[in-house]
FIFIKE-100617 format. One record per residue (C-alpha): chain; residue number from 1; x, y, z; residue in three letters. Coordinates in steps of 0.05 Angstrom, whole numbers, plus 5000, padded with zeros to 4 digits. Last residue first. Layout:
<pts>
cadena, num, X, Y, Z, residuo
A, NUM, X, Y, Z, ALA;
...
</pts>
This chain:
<pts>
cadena, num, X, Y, Z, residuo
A, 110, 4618, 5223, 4427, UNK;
A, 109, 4640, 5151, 4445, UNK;
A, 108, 4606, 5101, 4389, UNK;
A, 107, 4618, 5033, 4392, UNK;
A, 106, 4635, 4996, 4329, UNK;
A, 105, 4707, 4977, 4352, UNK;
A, 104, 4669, 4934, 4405, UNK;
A, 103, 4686, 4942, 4478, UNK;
A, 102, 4720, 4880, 4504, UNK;
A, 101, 4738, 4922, 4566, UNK;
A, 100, 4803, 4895, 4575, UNK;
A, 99, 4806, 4910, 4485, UNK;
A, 98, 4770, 4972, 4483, UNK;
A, 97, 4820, 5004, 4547, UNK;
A, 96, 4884, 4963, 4514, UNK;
A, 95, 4862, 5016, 4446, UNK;
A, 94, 4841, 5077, 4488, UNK;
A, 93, 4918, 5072, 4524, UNK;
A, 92, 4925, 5059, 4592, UNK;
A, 91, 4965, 5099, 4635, UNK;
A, 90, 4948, 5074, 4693, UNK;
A, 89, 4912, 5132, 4733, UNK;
A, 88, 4894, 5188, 4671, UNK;
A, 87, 4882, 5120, 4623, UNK;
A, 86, 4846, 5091, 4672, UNK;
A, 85, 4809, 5157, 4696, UNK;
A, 84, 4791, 5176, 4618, UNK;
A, 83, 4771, 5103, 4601, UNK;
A, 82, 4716, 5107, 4654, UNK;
A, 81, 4695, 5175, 4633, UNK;
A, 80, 4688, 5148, 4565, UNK;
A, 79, 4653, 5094, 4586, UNK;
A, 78, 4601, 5136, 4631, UNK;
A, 77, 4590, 5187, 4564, UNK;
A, 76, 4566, 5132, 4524, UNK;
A, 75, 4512, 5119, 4557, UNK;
A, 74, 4483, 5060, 4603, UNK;
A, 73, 4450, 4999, 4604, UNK;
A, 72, 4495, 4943, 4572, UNK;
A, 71, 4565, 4967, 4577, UNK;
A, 70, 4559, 4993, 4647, UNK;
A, 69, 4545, 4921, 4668, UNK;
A, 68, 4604, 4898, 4627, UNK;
A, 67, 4643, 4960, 4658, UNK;
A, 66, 4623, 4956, 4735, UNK;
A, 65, 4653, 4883, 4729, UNK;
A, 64, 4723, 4916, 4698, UNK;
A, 63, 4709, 4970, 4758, UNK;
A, 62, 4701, 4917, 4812, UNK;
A, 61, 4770, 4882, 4785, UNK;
A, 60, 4804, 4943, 4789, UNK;
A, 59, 4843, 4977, 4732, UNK;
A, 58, 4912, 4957, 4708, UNK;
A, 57, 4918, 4877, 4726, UNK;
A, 56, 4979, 4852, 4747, UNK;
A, 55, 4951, 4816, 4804, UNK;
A, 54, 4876, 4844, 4806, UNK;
A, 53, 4873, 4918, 4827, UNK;
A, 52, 4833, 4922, 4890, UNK;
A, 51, 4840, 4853, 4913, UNK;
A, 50, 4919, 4857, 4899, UNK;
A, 49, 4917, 4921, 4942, UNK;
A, 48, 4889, 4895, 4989, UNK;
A, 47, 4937, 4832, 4995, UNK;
A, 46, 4997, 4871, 4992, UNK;
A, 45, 4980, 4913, 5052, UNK;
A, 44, 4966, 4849, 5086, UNK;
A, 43, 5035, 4826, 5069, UNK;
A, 42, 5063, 4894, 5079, UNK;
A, 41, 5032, 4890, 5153, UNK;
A, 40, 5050, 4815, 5165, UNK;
A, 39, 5116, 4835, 5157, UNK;
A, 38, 5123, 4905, 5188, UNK;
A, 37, 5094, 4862, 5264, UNK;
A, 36, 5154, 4811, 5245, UNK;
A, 35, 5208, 4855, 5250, UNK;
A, 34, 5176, 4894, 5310, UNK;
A, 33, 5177, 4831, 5345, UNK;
A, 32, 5245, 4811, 5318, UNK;
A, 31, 5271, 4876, 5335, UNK;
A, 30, 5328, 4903, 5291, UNK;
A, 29, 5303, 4968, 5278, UNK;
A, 28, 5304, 4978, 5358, UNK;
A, 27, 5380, 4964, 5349, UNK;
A, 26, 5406, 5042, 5354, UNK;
A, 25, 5354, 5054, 5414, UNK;
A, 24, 5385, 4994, 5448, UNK;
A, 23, 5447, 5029, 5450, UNK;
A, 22, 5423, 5094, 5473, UNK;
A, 21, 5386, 5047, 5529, UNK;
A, 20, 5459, 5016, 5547, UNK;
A, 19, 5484, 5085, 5560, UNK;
A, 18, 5424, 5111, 5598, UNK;
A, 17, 5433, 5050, 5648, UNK;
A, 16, 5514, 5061, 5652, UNK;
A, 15, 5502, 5127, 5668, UNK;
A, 14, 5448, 5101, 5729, UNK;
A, 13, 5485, 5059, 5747, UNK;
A, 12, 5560, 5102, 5761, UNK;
A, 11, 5515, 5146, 5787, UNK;
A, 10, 5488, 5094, 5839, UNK;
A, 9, 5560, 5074, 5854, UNK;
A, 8, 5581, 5147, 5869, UNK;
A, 7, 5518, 5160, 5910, UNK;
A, 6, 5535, 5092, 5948, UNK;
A, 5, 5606, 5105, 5951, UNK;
A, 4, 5592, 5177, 5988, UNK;
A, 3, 5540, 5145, 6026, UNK;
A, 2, 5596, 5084, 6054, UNK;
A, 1, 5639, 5157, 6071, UNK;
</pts>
């Protein structure tokens, strides 16, 4: 008979254990710790991504660098490859690609 209440008692538990787990299951988006662990993640997620296209800015700062170098020892044919992919990526026009760039109107690209 006490086994009988025992079993029936330990049921009970156990039912009420998987019910309150379901429950915590629906609030796991809630989590403080889990809360904070997104937060620092879009915030260094945020901070690549601002080294690796300047705030605001529509092509990276290493390619505008890679462009004045570019500028002054190579061909034509590696700007306009360069203006291709930013205006492909960013949607830059030629004209905002010259002036970023500060590529003279007197260069020649063909």
């Amino acid at each position: 008979d006490e086994r009988t209440t025992l079993l029936a008692d330990l049921a009970s538990a156990e039912a009420l254990k998987k019910a309150n787990r379901a429950e915590l299951e629906r609030y796991k988006d809630c989590d403080p710790a889990l809360l904070e662990a997104k937060e620092k993640a879009t915030k260094i997620a945020k901070a690549a991504a601002n080294r690796w296209t300047g705030e605001g800015g529509f092509c990276p700062i290493s390619m505008m660098a890679c462009m004045r170098i570019t500028l002054e020892r190579s061909s034509s044919d590696n700007i306009f490859a360069i203006q291709t992919y930013c205006s492909r990526q960013f949607g830059m026009p030629g004209q905002q690609f010259a002036e970023q760039f500060q590529i003279p109107d007197t260069f020649d690209n063909l």
